[in-house]
C-alpha positions as CSV (number, residue, x, y, z in Angstrom):
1,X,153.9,-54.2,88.3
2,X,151.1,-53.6,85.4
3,X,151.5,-55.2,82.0
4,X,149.2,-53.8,79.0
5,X,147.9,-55.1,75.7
6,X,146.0,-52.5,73.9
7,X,144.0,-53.7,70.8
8,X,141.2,-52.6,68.6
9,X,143.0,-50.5,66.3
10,X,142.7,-50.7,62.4
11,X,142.2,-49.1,59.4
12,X,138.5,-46.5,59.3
13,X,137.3,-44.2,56.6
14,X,137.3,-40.7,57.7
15,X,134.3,-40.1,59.8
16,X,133.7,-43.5,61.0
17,X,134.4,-45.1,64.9
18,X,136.5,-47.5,66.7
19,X,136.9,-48.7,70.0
20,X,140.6,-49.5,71.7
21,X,140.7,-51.6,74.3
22,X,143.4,-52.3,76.9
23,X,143.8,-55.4,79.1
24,X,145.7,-55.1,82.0
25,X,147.2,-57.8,84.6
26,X,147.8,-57.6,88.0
27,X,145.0,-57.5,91.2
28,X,145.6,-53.8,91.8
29,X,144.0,-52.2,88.1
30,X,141.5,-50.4,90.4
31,X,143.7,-48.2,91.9
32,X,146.1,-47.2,89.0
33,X,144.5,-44.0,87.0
34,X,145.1,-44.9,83.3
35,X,145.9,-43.0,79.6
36,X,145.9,-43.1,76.1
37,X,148.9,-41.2,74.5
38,X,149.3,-41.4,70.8
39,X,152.3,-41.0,68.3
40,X,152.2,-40.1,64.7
41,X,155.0,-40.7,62.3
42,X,157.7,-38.1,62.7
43,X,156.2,-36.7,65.9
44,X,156.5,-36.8,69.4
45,X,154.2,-38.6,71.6
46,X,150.8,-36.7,73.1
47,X,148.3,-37.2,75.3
48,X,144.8,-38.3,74.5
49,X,142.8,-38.9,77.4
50,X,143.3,-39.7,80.9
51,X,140.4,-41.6,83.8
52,X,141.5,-41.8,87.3
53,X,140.7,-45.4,89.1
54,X,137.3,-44.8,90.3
55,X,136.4,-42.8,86.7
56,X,134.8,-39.9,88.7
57,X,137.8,-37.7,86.4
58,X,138.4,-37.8,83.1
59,X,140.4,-35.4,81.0
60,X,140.9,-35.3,77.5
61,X,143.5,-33.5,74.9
62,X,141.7,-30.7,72.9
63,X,142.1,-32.4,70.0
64,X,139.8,-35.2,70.7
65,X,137.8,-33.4,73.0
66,X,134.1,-34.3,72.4
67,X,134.8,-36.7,69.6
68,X,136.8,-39.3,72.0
69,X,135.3,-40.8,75.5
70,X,137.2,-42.7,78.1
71,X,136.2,-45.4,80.1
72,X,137.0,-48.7,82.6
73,X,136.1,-51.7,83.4
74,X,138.2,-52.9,86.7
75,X,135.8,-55.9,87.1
76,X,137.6,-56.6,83.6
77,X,140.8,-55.2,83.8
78,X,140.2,-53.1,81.3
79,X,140.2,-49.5,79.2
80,X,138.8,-48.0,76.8
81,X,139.3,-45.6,74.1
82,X,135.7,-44.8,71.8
83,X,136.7,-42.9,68.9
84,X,134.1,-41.2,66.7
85,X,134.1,-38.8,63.9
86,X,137.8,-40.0,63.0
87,X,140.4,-37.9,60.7
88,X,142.9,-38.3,58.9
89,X,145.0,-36.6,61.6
90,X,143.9,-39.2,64.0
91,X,146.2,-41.7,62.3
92,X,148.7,-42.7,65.0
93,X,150.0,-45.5,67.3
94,X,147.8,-45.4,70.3
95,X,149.3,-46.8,73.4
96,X,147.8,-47.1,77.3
97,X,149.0,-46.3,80.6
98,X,149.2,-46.9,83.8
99,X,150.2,-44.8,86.9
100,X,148.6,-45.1,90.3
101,X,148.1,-41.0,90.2
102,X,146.1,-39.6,87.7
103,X,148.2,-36.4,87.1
104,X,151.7,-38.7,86.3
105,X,149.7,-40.5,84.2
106,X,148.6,-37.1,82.0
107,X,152.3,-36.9,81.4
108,X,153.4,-39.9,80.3
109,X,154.8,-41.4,83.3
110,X,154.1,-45.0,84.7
111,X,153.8,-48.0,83.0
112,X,153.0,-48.6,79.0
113,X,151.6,-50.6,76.4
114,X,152.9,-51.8,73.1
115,X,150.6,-49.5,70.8
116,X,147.9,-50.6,68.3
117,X,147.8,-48.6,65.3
118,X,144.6,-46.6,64.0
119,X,144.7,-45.4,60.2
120,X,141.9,-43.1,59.1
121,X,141.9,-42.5,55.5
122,X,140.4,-39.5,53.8
């Protein structure tokens, strides 16, 4: 059993950065691979990035690709979302997951978070 708490979200100009963060409990973090998905208003839920436990993969959505960087912490129990050169379109609920393979967790299976929201205004 993992529980989540993602924070770090807010409200950013266009253009600027934030960081996400998400705590998790339970002794075994190091071996679960874990997400960031996202969901704007009126759409469906889509991946954003993905590390596996030991953070030698990562994987990202297009989207974000090169603007976004995942990372861990398992001494902390903890993930990380960067997110730089933010748009308007970025605005979203960002949750974080949990699955102990890294392939279930680029779909959406496993464990989740309750979602911080990010608001970029133009």
């Amino acid at each position: 059993q993992v529980q989540l708490v993602e924070s770090g979200g807010g409200l950013v100009q266009a253009g600027g950065s934030l960081r996400l963060s998400c705590a998790a409990s339970g002794r075994t973090f190091s071996s679960y691979a874990m997400g960031w998905f996202r969901q704007a208003p009126g759409k469906e839920r889509e991946f954003v990035a993905a590390i596996s436990w030991g953070a030698g993969s990562t994987m990202y959505a297009n989207s974000v690709k090169g603007r976004f960087t995942i990372s861990r912490d398992n001494a902390k129990n903890t993930v990380y979302l960067q997110m730089n050169s933010l748009k308007p379109e970025d605005t979203a609920v960002y949750y974080c997951g949990a699955d102990p393979k890294f392939m279930m967790v680029v779909i959406g299976s496993g464990y989740w978070g309750q979602g911080t929201q990010v608001t970029v205004s133009s």
